[in-house]
N, C-alpha and C positions, 0 to 999 in steps of 0.2 A: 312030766306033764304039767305042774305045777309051775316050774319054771317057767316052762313056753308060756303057760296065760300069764305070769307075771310078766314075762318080758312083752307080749300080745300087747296087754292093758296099761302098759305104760305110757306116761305122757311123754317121757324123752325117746322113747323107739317112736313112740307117733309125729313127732317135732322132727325126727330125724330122715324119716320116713322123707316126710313132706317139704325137708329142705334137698333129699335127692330127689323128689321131682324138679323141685323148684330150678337147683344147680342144671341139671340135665335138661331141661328146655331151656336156661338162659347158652348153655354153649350150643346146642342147636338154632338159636336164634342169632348168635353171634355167627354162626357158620351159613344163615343163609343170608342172598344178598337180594336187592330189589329185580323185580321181576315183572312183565307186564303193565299193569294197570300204575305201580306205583308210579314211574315215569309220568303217567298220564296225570296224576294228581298232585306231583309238584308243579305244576306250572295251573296259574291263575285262567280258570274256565272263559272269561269274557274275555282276556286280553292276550291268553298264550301263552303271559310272561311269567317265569318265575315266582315263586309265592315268595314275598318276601316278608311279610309282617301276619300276623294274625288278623289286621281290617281284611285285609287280601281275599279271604277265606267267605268272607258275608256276600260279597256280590259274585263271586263261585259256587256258592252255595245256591243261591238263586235262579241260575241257569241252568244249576243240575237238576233243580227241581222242576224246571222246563221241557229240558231235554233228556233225561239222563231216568230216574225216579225219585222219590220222597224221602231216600234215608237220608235225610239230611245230614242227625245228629251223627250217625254213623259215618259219614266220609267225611262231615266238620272234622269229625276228630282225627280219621285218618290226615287231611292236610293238615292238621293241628300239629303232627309228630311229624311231617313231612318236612318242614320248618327247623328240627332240631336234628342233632346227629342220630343215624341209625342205633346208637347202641342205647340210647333214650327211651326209644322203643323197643327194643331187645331186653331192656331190665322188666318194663311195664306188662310186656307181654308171656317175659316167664310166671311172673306174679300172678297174671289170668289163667295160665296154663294151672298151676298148682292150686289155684280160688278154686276153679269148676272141680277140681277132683276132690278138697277138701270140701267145698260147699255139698258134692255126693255122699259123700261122706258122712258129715252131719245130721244130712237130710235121712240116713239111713238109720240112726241111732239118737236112741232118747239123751235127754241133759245128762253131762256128765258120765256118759257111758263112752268103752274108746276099744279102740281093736285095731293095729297097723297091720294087722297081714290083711283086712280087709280095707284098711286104704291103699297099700300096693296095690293089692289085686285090681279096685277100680283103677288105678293109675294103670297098668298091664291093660287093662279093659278098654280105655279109653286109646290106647296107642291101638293095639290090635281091633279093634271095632268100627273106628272112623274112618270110612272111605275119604283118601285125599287128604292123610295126614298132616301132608306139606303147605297142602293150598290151604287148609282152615285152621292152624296153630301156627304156622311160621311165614307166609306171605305175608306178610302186611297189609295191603290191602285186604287180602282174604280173611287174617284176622279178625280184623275191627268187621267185618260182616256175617260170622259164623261164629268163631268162639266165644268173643268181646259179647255176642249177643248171647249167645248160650251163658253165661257167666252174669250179664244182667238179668236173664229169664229167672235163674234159679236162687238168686237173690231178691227177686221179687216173688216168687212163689214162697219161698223159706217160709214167712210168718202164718200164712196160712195155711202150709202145711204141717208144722210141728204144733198148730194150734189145736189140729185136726189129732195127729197121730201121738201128739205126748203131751194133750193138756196141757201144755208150755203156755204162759202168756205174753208172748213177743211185743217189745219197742213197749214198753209200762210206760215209760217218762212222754209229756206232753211234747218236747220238742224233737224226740226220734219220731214219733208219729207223723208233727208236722214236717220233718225231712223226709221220712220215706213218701210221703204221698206227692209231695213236691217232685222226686226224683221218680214217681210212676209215669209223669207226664213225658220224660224221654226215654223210655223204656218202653213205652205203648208205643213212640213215632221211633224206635229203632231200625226194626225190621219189619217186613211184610209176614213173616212167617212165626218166627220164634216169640213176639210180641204177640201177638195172637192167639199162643199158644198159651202163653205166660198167663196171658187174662183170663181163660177157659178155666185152665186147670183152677186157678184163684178162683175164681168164683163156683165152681165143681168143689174145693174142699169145703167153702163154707158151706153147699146145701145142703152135700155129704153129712156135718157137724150137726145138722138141724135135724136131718133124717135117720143117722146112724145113729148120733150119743146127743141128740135132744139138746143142742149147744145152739144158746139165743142165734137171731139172725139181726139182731138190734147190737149190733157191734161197727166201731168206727173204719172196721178193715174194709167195708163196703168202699170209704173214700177215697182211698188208691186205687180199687179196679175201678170204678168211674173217673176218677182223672188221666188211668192209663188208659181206658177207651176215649176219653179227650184227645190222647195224645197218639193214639192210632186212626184216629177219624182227621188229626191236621195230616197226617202220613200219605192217608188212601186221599187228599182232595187235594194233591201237587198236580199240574197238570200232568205231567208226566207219567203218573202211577193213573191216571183217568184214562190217557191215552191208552196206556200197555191193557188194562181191563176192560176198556170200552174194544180192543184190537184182540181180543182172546175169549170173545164171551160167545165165540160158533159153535154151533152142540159139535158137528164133527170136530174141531179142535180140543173142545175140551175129552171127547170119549179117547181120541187120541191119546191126551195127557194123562188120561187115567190110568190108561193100561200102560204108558211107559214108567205113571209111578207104582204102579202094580208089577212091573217085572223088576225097579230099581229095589222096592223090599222084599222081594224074592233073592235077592243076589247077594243084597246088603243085610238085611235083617233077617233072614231065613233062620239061621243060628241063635240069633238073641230071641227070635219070638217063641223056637222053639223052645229053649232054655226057662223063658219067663212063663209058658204054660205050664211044662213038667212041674218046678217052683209055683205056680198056683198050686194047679192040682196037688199037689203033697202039702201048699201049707193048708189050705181048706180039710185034707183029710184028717191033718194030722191035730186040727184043732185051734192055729194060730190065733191067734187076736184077729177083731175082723177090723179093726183100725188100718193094720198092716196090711190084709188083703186087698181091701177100699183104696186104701192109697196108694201100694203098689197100679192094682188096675186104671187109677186117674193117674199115672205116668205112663202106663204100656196106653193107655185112650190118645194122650198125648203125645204120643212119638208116633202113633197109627194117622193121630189128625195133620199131625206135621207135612207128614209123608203126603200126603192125600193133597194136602192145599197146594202143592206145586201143580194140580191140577189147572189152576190156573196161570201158569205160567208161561212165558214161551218156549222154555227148554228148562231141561231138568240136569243139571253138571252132576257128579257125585260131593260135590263139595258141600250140594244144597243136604244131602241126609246126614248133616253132621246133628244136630236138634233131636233128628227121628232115633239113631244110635246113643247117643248120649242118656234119652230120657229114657229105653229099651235098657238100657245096661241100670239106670237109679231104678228102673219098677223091680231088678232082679235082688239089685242091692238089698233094698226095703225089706225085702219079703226073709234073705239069711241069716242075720243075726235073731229070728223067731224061730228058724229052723233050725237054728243052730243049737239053741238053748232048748228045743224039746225032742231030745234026742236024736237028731239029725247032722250032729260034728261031723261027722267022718264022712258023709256024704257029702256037705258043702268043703270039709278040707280037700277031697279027689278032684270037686270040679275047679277046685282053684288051681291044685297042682298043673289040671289038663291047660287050663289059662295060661300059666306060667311057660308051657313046654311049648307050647301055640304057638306064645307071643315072642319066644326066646331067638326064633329062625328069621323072622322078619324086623326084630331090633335090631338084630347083627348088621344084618343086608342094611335096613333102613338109614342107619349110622352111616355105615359106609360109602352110600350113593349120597348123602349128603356131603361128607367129607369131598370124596372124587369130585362134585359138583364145584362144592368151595374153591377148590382148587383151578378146576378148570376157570371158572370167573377171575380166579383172583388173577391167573395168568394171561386172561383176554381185556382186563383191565389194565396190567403193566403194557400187553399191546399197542392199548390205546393212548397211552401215557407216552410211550415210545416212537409213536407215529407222530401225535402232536408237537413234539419237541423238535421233531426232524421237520415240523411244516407244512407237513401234512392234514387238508383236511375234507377231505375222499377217503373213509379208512374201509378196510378191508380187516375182518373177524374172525376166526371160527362159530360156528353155532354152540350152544352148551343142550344138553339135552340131559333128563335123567331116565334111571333105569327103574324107579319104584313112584310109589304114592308117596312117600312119607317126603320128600324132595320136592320143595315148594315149585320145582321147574316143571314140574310132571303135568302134564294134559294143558301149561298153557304155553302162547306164543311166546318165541323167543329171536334177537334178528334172525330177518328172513334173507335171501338174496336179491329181494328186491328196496333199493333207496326209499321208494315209495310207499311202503310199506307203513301201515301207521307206528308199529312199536317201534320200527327203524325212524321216525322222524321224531319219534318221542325221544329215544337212547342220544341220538344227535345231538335235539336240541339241549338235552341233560351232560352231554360230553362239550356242547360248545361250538361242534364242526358243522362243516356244511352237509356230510351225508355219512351213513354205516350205513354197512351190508356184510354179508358172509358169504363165503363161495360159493 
């Protein structure tokens, strides 16, 4: 037993840990290919044409914020990687894959304290948890609007929460301060959701701090959640995001949207909420720190408000509960390693094992339909290559289709049989021909 917590609390099992996540989503990223919307976002919004430089990108930016919504920064950057080769973005985006699971990580455990079977586990957690695995870690497009934000959120939450939960004094030096407040103002105008979130929960640990452990409220952390509400109020006033809100504000639409995101965390979160109340209720009995309990509940409030704000939306994908899972699986986190240390090991070691055995049938699968997927692209690609050569340019496809979530191809469009088709005129204009279709 001894051994195991040696080996547990080390820093090179925890290093190691976190370079097989890191490995493991970069060859998943490598095996998926552009899908959907990306097509749509290499080519310059005003003028059709290929993005060829990065000026390209400002006056594309402008019309999306017309037509399109407010995330600006978020699809800036997607055309930003659009511009350079796919595996550019395949490095960048393993890196974020591995940040959100280490930043939970973190988030779960005081300065200098470490435990790798509890960063697997989240990593396990995170794969088995996320509805639409494929479209919000490995689309691309889907990335930079689900994970990329998830991964800005909790990096912008981090100081106020370990300030909260471990008396930590985060960013000490005058010039981290002045960067992170600077970098709240694009984290506020990210997303409609996850940014929103991010500033709640921020501003919930500070009153938390003032209410629970009598910690001033005369602290300079106020200046990032006001510059990232700056930077969520440039977001919500594109016309575009006026238009979708001013177009969604019917009491019948929204009770509509309610009860569809009331049955999406019934399907989606059912497991995690229950898992995070049992984990209440036992650390409250058993005594916990109430740091631990406060903070876990301002991430389970957070993943509940998540969920909720697509209320105002015009549809709810599974891809949009990625925020609501992720912050559902950090309130469980939070709350183990306090149950763990007051006599409660052997109970969080069972519910990890059951994670493990969970998550074991759906990697397998998962892997696989991405591979088969890879494949079938890679050889509808050489098609296309082989048609054009011969003169061809009317080409005729297979469709690719996959069989799981975890398969960035799954629940979105792919060629259709019809030329007219938008994603067929988008793959077109990105192969160069006059028209693609599938049988």
């Amino acid at each position: 037993m001894e051994t195991f917590r040696k080996i547990n609390r080390s820093s090179r099992t925890q290093w190691a840990v976190l370079a097989l996540v890191w490995g493991g989503a970069l060859v998943l990223n490598f095996l998926t290919h552009y899908v959907e919307d990306d097509f749509v976002y290499m080519f310059q919004l005003v003028t059709k044409e290929r993005l060829r430089s990065v000026w390209d990108i400002f006056p594309s930016m402008a019309i999306h914020a017309e037509r399109v919504n407010g995330r600006l920064v978020c699809h800036g950057l997607d055309q930003l990687f659009l511009l350079w080769p796919k595996a550019v973005f395949n490095v960048a985006n393993a890196f974020v894959t591995a940040g959100i699971v280490y930043a939970m990580y973190r988030l779960s455990l005081g300065k200098g304290e470490r435990g790798a079977v509890l960063l697997a586990t989240l990593a396990l957690a995170v794969w088995r948890f996320v509805p639409a695995f494929g479209q919000t870690f490995l689309w691309q497009t889907g990335a930079f609007n689900y994970s990329w934000a998830v991964l800005w959120g909790l990096l912008f939450v981090r100081p106020f929460a370990v300030r909260f939960l471990y008396d930590e004094k985060p960013l000490g030096t005058l010039w981290e301060r002045i960067v992170f407040s600077v970098l709240a103002v694009p984290m506020g105008s990210y997303t409609e959701i996850t940014s929103l979130v991010s500033l709640l929960m921020a501003a919930a640990f500070l009153l938390l701090g003032r209410a629970v452990k009598k910690q001033s409220l005369r602290t300079w952390l106020w200046i990032p959640v006001a510059m990232g509400a700056a930077g969520y109020a440039l977001l919500l006033m594109c016309p575009a995001e006026l238009a979708v809100k001013m177009g969604g504000a019917r009491l019948d639409l929204l009770l509509e949207n309610f009860t569809n995101a009331t049955l999406m965390l019934k399907k989606y979160g059912s497991v995690l909420l229950g898992v995070w109340a049992a984990a209440m209720a036992l650390a409250v009995f058993a005594g916990c720190r109430r740091e631990r309990v406060w903070g876990s509940a301002v991430f389970a409030a957070g993943a509940v408000a998540a969920n909720y704000m697509m209320s105002a939306g015009s549809y709810y994908p599974e891809r949009c509960f990625c925020t609501t899972a992720i912050l559902l699986v950090l309130a469980i986190a939070v709350l183990v390693p306090e149950l763990a240390g007051r006599g409660h090991a052997a109970l969080c070691a069972v519910a990890a094992a059951v994670l493990v055995t969970s998550a074991f049938f759906p990697l397998v699968e998962g892997v696989h339909d991405i591979w088969t997927t890879h494949v079938a692209v890679t050889m509808r690609q050489q098609s296309i290559e082989a048609q054009k050569e011969a003169g061809e340019t009317d080409l005729l496809v297979p469709r690719v289709t996959a069989k799981t979530q975890y398969c960035a191809f799954w629940g979105l469009w792919d060629i259709s049989n019809q030329t007219d088709f938008w994603v067929n005129r988008n793959v077109a204009a990105y192969y160069g021909v006059n028209s693609i279709r599938s049988p």
